[in-house]
C-alpha positions in Angstrom: 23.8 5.1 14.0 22.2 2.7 15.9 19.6 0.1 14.1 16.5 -2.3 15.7 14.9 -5.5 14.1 11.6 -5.4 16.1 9.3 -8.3 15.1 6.0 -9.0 17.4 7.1 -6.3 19.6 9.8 -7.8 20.6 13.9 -6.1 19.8 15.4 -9.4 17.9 18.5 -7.5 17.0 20.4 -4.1 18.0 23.6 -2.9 16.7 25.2 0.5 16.3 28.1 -1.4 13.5 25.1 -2.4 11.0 26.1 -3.1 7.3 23.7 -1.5 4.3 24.5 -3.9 1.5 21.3 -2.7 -1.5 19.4 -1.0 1.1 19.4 -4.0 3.6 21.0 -3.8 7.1 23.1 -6.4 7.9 23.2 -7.3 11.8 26.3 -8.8 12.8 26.3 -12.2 14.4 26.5 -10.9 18.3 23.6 -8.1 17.9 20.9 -11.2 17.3 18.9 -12.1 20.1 19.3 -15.6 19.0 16.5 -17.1 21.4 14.1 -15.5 18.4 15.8 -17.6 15.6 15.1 -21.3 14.4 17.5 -22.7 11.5 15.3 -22.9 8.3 16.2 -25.5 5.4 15.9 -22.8 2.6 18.7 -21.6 0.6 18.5 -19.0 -2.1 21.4 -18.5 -4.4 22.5 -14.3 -5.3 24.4 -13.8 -8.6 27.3 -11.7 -6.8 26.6 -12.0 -2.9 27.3 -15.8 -2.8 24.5 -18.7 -1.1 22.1 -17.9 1.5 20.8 -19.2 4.5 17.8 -18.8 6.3 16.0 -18.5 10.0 12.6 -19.1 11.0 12.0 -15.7 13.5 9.4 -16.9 16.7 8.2 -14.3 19.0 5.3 -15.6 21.9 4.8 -18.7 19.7 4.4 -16.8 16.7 6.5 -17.9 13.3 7.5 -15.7 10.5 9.1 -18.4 8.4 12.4 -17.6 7.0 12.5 -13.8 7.6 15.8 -13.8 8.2 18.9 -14.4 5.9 22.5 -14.6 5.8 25.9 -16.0 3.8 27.6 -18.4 5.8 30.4 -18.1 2.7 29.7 -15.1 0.8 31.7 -14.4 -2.3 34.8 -12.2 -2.0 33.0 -9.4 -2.8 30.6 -9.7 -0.2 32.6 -10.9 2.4 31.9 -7.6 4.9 28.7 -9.4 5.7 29.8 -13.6 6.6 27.1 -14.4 9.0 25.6 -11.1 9.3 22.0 -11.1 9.0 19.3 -9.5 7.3 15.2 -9.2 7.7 11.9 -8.7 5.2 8.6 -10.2 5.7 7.4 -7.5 8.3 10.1 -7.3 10.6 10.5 -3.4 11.3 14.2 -1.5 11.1 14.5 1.3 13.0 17.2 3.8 13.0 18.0 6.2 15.6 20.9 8.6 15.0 
């Protein structure tokens, strides 16, 4: 299966090796286009999944702050996703089979 983050109209991240962790895909680090992203200073803490970090997505000037997350050092039991990462706030999945 292959999976889109489209934000803006603009394909941010493609992968056909995503990662569904509670109904989230989980891009790994080399499907980002990373000239979208923009290190944000949030941090949110999940019971079992570990600390997360976040990133600012900009598409033609256009900011959707902290729409994308990730575990630099997830806990053991979530360590299939270290530094994948993971969209809400609007930004559309698509899956093609």
């Amino acid at each position: 299966m292959k999976v889109k983050a489209i934000w803006n109209g603009k394909v941010i991240a493609s992968t056909d090796k995503p990662v569904n962790v509670e109904g989230n895909y989980y891009f790994p680090p080399d499907s980002i286009n990373m000239e979208y992203f923009r290190k944000s200073e949030i941090q949110t803490v999940c019971h079992w999944k570990g600390t997360a970090s976040y990133y600012d997505v900009i598409v033609d000037n256009k900011v959707n702050k902290d729409a994308a997350w990730y575990y630099p050092a997830p806990s053991g039991m979530a360590s299939n996703i270290k530094n994948h990462i993971a969209f809400w706030k609007g930004i559309i999945i698509e899956k093609e089979n």
